[in-house]
C-alpha positions as CSV (number, residue, x, y, z in Angstrom):
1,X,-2.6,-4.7,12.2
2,X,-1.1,-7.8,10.2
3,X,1.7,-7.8,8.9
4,X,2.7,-10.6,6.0
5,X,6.2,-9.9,3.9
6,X,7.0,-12.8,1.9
7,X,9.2,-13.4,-1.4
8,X,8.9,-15.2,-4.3
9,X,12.3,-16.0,-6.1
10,X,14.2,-14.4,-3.4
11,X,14.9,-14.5,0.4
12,X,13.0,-11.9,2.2
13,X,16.1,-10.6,4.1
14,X,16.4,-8.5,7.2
15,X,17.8,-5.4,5.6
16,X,14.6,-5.8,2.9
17,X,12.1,-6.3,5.6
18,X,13.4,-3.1,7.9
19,X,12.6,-1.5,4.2
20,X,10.0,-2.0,4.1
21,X,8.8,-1.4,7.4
22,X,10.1,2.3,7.4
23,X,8.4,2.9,4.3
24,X,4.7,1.4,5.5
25,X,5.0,3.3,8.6
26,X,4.5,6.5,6.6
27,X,1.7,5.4,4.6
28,X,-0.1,4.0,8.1
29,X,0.7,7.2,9.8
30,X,-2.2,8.6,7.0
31,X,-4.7,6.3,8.0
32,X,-5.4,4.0,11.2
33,X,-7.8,1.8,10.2
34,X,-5.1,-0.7,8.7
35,X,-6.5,-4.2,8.9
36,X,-4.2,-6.1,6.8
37,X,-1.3,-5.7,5.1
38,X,0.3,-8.2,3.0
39,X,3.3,-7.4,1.0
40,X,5.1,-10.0,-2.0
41,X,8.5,-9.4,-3.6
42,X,9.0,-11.1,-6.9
43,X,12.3,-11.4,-9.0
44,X,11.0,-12.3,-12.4
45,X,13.6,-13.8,-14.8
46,X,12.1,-12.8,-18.3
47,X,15.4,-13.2,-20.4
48,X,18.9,-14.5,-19.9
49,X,19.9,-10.6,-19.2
50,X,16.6,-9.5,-18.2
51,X,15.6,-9.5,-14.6
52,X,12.7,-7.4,-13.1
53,X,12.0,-6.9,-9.5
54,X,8.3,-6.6,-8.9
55,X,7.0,-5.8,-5.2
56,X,3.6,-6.1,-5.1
57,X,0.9,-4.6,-1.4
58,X,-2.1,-5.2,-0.7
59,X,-4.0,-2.7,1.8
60,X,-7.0,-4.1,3.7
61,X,-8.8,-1.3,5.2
62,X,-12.1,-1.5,6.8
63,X,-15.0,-1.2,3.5
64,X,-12.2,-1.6,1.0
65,X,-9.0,-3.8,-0.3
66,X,-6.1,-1.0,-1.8
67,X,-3.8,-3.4,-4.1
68,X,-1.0,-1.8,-5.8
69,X,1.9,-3.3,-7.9
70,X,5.0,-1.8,-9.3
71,X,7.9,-2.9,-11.1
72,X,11.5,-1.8,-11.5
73,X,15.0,-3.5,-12.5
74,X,16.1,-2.7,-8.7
75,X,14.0,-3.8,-5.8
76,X,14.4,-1.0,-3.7
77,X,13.3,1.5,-6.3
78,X,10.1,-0.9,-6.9
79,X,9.4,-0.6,-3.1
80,X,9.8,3.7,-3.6
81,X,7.6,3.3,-6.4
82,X,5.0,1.3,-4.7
83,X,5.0,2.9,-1.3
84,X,4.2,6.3,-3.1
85,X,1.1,4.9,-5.3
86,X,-0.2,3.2,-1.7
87,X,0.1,6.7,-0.2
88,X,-1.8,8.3,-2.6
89,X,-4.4,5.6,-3.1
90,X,-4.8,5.6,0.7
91,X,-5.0,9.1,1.4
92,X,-7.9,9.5,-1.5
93,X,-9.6,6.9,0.0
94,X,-9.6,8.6,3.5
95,X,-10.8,12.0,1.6
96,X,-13.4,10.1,0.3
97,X,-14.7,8.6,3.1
98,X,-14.3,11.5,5.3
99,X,-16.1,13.5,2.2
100,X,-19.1,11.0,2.8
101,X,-19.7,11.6,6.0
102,X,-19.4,15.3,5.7
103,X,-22.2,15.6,3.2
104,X,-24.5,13.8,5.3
105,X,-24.4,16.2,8.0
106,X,-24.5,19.1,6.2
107,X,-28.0,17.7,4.9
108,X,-28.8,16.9,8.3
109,X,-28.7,20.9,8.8
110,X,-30.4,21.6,5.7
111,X,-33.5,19.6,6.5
112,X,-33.2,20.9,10.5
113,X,-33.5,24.7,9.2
């Protein structure tokens, strides 16, 4: 699996990059078939006061790219936020593929009988 983290606006820190290794790890643990994973922090300055932390994953997986985006005024929320949308993006895409195959064999026993 590859592995990108970068940031945009702000220095992808140690602490940051631990972060969000701990939180990936569950959402891999779901599903094995992880080809690519790239993952962008952003700290957009809208106004003088205004500043929004955006992190931003996208999910290759073998048949599909998962690309999920979240946005929150601290960083490490963002990261929560987007870590649980991945999960449940990922895990209805393993149902779904594991519901494909499972119709095809039970019409393979249909037409057998």
């Amino acid at each position: 699996m590859n592995l990108t983290i970068s940031g945009h606006h702000l220095e992808v820190t140690p602490a940051l990059r631990e972060y969000v290794l701990t939180k990936l790890d569950r959402v891999t643990r779901h599903f094995d078939q992880v080809v690519d994973v790239t993952v962008l922090l952003t700290v957009e300055k809208l106004k003088e006061k205004e500043r929004r932390q955006k992190a931003e994953v996208t999910l290759r997986v073998k048949g599909r790219d998962i690309f999920v985006e979240q946005s929150h005024e601290d960083l490490y929320a963002a990261i929560d936020q987007l870590m649980d949308k991945l999960d449940r993006q990922v895990v209805r895409h393993k149902e779904c593929s594991q519901d494909h195959h499972h119709a095809t064999a039970k019409r393979l026993d249909a037409n057998a009988g």
